[in-house]
C-alpha positions as a Markdown table, in Angstrom:
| # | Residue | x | y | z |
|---|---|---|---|---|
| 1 | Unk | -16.7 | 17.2 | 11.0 |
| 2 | Unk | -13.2 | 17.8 | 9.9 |
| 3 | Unk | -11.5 | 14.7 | 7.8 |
| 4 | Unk | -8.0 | 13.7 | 9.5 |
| 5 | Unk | -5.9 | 12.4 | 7.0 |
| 6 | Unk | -2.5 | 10.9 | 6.8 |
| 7 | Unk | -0.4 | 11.0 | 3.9 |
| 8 | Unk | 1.9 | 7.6 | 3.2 |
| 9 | Unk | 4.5 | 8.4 | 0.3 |
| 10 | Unk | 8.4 | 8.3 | 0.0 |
| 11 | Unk | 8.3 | 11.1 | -1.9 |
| 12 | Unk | 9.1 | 14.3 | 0.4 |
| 13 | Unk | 8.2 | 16.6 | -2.8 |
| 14 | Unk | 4.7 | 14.6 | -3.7 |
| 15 | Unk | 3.4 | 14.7 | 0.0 |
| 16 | Unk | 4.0 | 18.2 | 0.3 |
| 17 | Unk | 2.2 | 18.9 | -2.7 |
| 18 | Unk | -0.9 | 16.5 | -1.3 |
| 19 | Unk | -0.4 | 18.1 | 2.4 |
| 20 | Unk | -0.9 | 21.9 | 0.5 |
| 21 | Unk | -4.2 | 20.1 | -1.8 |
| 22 | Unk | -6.0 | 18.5 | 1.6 |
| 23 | Unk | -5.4 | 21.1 | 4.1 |
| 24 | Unk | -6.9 | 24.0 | 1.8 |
| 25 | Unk | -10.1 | 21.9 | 1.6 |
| 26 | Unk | -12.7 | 23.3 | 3.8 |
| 27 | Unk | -13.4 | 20.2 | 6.2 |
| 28 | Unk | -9.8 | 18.2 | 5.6 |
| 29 | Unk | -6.8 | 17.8 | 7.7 |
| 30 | Unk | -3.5 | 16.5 | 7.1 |
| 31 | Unk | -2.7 | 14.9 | 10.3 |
| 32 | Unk | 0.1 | 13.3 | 9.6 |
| 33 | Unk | 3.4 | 12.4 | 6.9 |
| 34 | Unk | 4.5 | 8.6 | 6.5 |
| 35 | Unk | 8.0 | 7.7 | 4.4 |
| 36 | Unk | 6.8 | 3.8 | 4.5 |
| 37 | Unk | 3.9 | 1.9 | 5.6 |
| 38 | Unk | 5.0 | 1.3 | 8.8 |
| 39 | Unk | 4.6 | 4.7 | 10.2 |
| 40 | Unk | 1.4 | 5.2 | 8.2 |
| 41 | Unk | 0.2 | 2.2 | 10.7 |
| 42 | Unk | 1.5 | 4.3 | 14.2 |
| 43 | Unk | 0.5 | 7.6 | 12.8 |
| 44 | Unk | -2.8 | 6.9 | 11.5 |
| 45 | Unk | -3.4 | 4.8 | 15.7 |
| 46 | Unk | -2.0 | 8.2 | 17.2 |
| 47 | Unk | -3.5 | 10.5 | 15.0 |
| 48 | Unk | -7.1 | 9.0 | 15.1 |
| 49 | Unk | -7.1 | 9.2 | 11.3 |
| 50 | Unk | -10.4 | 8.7 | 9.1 |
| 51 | Unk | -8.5 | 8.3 | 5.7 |
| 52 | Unk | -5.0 | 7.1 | 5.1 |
| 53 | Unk | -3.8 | 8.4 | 1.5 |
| 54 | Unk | -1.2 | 5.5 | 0.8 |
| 55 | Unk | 1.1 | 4.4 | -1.8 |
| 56 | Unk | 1.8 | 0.9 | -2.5 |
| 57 | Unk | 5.6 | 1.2 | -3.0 |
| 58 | Unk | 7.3 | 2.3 | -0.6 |
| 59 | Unk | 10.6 | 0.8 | 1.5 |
| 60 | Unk | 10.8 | -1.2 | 4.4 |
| 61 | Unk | 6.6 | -1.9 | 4.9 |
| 62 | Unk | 4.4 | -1.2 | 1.4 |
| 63 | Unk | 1.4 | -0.1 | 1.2 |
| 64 | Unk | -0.5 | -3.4 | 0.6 |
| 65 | Unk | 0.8 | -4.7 | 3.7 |
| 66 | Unk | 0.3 | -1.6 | 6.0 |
| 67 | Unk | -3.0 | -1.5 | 4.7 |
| 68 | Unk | -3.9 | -5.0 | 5.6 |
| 69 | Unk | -1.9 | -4.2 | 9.1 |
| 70 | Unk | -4.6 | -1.1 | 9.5 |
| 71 | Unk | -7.9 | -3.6 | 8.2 |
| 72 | Unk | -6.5 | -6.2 | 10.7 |
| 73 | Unk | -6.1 | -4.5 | 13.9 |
| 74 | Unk | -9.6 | -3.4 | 15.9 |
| 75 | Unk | -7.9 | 0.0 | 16.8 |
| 76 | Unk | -7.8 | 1.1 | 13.2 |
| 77 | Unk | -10.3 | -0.7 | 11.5 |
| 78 | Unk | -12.2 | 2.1 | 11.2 |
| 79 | Unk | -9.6 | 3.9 | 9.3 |
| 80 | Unk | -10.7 | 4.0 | 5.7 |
| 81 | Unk | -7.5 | 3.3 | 3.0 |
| 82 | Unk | -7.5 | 4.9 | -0.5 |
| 83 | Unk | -4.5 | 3.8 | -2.7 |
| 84 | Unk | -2.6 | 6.0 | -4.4 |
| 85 | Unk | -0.7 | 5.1 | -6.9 |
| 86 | Unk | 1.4 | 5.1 | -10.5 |
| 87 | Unk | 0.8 | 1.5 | -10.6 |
| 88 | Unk | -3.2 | 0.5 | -11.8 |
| 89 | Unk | -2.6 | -2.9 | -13.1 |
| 90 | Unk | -4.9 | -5.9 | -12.1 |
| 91 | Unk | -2.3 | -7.9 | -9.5 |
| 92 | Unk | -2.3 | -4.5 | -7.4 |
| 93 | Unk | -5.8 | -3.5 | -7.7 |
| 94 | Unk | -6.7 | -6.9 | -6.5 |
| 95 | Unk | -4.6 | -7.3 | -3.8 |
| 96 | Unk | -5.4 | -3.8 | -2.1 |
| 97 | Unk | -8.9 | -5.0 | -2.3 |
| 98 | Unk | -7.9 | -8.3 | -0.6 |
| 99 | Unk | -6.0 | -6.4 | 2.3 |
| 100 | Unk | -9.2 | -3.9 | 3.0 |
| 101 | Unk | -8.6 | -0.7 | 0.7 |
| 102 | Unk | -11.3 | 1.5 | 0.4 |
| 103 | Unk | -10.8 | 2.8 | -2.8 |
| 104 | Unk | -8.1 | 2.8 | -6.0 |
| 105 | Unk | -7.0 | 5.6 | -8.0 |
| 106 | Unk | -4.2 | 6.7 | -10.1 |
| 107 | Unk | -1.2 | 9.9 | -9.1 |
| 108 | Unk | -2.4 | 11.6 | -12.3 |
| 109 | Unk | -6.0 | 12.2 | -10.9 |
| 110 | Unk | -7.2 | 15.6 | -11.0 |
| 111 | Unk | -6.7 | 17.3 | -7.4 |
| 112 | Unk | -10.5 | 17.9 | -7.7 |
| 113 | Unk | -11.4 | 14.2 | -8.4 |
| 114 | Unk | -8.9 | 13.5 | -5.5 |
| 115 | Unk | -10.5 | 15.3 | -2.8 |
| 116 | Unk | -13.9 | 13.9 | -4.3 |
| 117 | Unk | -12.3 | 10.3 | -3.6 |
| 118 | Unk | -11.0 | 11.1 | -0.1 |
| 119 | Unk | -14.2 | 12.3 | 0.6 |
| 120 | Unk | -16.1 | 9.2 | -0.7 |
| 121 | Unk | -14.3 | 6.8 | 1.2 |
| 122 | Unk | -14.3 | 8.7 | 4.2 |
| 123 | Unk | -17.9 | 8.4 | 3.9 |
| 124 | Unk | -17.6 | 4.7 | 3.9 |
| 125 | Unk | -18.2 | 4.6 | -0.2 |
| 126 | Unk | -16.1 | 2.5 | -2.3 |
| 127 | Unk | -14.4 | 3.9 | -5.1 |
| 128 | Unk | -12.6 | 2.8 | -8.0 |
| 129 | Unk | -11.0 | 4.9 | -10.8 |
| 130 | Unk | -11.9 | 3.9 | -14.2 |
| 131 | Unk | -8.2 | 2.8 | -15.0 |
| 132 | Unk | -8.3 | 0.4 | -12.2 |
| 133 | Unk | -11.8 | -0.8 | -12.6 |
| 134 | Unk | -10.7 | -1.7 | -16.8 |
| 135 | Unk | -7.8 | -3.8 | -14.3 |
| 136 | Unk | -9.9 | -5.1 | -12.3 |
| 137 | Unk | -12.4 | -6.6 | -14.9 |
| 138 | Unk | -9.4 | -7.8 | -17.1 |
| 139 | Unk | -8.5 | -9.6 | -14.1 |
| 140 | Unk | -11.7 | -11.5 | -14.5 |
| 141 | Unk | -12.3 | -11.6 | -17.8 |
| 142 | Unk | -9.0 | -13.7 | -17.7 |
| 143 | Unk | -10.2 | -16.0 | -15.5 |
| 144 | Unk | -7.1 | -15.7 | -12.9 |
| 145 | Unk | -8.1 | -17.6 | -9.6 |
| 146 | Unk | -8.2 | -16.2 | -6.2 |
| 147 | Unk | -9.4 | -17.2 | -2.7 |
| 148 | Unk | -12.7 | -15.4 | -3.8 |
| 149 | Unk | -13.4 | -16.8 | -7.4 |
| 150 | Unk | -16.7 | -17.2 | -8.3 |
| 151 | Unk | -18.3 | -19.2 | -5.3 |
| 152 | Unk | -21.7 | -18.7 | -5.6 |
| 153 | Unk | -22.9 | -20.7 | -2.9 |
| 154 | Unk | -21.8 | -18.1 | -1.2 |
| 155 | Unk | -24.7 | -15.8 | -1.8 |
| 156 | Unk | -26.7 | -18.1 | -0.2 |
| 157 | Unk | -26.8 | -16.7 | 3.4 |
| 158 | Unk | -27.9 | -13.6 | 1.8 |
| 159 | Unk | -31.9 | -12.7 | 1.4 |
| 160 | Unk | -33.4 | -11.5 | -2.2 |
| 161 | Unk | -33.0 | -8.2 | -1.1 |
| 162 | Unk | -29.3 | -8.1 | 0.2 |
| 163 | Unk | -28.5 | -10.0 | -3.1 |
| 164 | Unk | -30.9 | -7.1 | -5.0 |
| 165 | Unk | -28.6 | -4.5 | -3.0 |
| 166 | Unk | -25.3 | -6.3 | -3.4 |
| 167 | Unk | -25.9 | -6.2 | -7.6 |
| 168 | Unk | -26.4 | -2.5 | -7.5 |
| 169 | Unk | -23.1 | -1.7 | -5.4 |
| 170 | Unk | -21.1 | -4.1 | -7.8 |
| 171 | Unk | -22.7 | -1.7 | -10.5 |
| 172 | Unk | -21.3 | 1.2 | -8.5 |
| 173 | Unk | -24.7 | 3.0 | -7.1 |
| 174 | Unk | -24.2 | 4.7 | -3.9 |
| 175 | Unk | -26.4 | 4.4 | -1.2 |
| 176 | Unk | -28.1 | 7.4 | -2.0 |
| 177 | Unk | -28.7 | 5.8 | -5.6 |
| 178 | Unk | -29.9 | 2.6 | -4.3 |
| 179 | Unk | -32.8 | 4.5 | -2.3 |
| 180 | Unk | -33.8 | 6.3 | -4.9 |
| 181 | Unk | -33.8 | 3.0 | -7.5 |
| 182 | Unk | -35.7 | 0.8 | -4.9 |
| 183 | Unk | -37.8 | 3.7 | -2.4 |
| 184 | Unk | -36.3 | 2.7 | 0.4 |
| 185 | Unk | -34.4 | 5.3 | 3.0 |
| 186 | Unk | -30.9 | 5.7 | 3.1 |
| 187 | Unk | -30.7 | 3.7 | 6.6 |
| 188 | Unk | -32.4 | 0.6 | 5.0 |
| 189 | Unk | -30.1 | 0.4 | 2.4 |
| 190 | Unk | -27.0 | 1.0 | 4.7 |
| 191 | Unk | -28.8 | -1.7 | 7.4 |
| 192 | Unk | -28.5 | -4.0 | 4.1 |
| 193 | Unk | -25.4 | -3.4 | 3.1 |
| 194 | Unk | -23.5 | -4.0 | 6.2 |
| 195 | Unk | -25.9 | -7.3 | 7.1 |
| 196 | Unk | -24.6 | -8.5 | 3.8 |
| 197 | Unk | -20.8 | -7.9 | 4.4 |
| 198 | Unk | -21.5 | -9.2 | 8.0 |
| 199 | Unk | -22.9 | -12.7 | 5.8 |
| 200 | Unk | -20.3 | -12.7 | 3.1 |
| 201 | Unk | -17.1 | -11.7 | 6.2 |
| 202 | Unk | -15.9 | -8.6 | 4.3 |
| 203 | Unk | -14.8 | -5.5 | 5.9 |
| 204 | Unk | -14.7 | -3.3 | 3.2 |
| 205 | Unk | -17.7 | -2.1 | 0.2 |
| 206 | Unk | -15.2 | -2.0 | -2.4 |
| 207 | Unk | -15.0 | -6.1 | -1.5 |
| 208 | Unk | -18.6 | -6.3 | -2.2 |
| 209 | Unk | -17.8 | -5.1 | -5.7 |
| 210 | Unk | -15.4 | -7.9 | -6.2 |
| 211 | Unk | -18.0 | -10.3 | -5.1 |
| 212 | Unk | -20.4 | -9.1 | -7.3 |
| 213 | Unk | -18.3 | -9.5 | -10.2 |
| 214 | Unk | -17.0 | -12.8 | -9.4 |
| 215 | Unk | -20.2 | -14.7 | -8.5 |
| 216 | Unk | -22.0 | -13.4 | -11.7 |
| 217 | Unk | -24.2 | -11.0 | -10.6 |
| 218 | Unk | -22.5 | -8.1 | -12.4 |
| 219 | Unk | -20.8 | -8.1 | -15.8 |
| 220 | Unk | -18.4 | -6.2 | -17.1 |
| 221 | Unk | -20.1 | -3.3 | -19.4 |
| 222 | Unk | -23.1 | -3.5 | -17.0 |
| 223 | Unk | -24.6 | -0.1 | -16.1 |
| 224 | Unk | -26.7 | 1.2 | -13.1 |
């Protein structure tokens, strides 16, 4: 299966470069260039995209609002967002979470970790880069509030072992990790995983992570 991707930047120059990277991958397509977030939103309905590669500034419609714009409407809420951007500080890392990103990681990644990431959240992964994680947790650590902060009532609706399986995705295990840690098959753990974001209303795994973090279960400096 071939991933369609769609590249949102408003630098002519930078999604070139990313179009040559993604189409010499064996089992990626570029389907489609964006200047601004609003035609990342048309192209990724028309193109039937799986991953949009977006920017967060951009003119007219940024990234953090086409994103929510793709997370929002039933047509493309299967599309799978993955940030890219100059800018890992906590207020954007946050936010792209909040509007549905996938995943988080920084225009100096190595083209090798950058394909890694497209395919990870085309898989339905979560992923963070380490810069935006240090945000992330600093975010925390400083004890900003949010519509999320630690309400940990809310893990009520959730059984001992959705809470067991929401801890080790805030840790950052993949699915295939949290079989092999508990022996259970890949399906249970996925049949887990999307009960609990069915519970907690999140559309999104990286979200999952956030809600580890701020209801206690995980800690910053915590380890698989």
């Amino acid at each position: 299966m071939t991933i369609r991707v769609v590249l949102a930047d408003d630098q002519a120059l930078l999604r070139g470069t990313l179009r040559l990277l993604v189409d010499n991958t064996p089992g990626m397509k570029v389907v489609g260039e964006a200047a601004n977030g609003a035609e990342a939103v048309d192209l990724a309905r028309e193109q039937r995209a799986d991953v949009v590669l977006m920017d967060i500034r951009m003119p007219e419609v940024d990234g953090l609002q086409a994103t929510r714009m793709l997370t929002s409407d039933e047509r493309t809420a299967d599309v799978k967002v993955l940030i890219l951007t100059t800018f890992e500080v906590d207020e954007y890392v946050a936010e792209a979470i909040r509007a549905g990103a996938s995943g988080f990681i920084g225009k100096g990644t190595d083209p090798e970790d950058l394909v890694s990431a497209i395919e990870t959240v085309a898989a339905g992964e979560a992923l963070l880069s380490p810069a935006a994680t240090k945000a992330l947790m600093a975010r925390f650590q400083r004890h900003v509030e949010h519509p999320w902060r630690r309400q940990t009532e809310r893990l009520d609706v959730l059984t001992p072992r959705e809470r067991e399986i929401l801890t080790l995705v805030g840790r950052g295990l993949t699915n295939e990790d949290i079989s092999q840690h508990l022996s259970l098959s890949p399906h249970t753990v996925k049949t887990h995983i999307n009960r609990a974001m069915g519970k907690l209303g999140v559309s999104e795994r990286a979200q999952l992570v956030v809600i580890a973090y701020e209801s206690g279960l995980v800690r910053a400096g915590d380890g698989p």
